[in-house]
C-alpha positions, -999 to 999 in steps of 0.1 A, spaced: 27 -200 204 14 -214 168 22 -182 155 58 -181 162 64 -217 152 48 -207 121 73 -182 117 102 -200 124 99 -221 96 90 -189 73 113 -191 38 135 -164 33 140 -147 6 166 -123 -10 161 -91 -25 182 -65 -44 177 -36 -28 179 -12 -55 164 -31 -86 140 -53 -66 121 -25 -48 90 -17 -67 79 24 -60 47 39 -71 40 77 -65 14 102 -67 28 137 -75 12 161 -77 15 185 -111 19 213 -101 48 211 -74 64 178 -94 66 170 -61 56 136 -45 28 133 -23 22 99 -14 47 70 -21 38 29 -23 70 11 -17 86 -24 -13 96 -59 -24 75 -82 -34 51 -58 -40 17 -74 -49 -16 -60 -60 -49 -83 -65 -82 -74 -77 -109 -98 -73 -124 -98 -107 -153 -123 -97 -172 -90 -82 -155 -64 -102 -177 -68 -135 -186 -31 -145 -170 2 -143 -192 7 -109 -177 -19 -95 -146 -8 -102 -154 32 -91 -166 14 -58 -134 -4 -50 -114 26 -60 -136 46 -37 -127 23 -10 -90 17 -17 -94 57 -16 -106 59 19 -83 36 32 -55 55 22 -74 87 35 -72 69 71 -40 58 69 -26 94 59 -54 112 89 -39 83 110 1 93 102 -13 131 107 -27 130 139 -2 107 154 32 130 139 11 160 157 2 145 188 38 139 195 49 176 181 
């Protein structure tokens, strides 16, 4: 019940929706082809440089903003085909 008062008094806020949508891609080469797309308004990104202090840190994260995606995509994959 907190949750949806909290929401009720959520701002709103306008977007264009052509110039306002941020849209990053990963294509691949050799096709020019996208094969994974990042899109939205408001788009934020954050690093928390207090623990990212050396390139292993940094290959670390990456490693694990990698496997995220991995799940997400295995996720989306195995869901589309269950339904197929």
């Amino acid at each position: 019940m907190e949750e949806e008062n909290k929401l009720k008094d959520e701002p709103v806020v306008q977007f264009k929706s052509i110039s306002d949508v941020v849209a990053l891609q990963v294509k691949n080469p050799e096709i020019e082809e996208p094969l994974a797309e990042i899109s939205g308004y408001d788009l934020r990104v954050s690093f928390n440089f207090k623990y990212l202090k050396s390139l292993e840190d940094v290959e670390i994260a990456s490693a694990a903003i990698g496997d995220l995606f991995k799940q997400m995509m295995l996720e989306e994959l195995l869901g589309k085909r269950k339904t197929e």
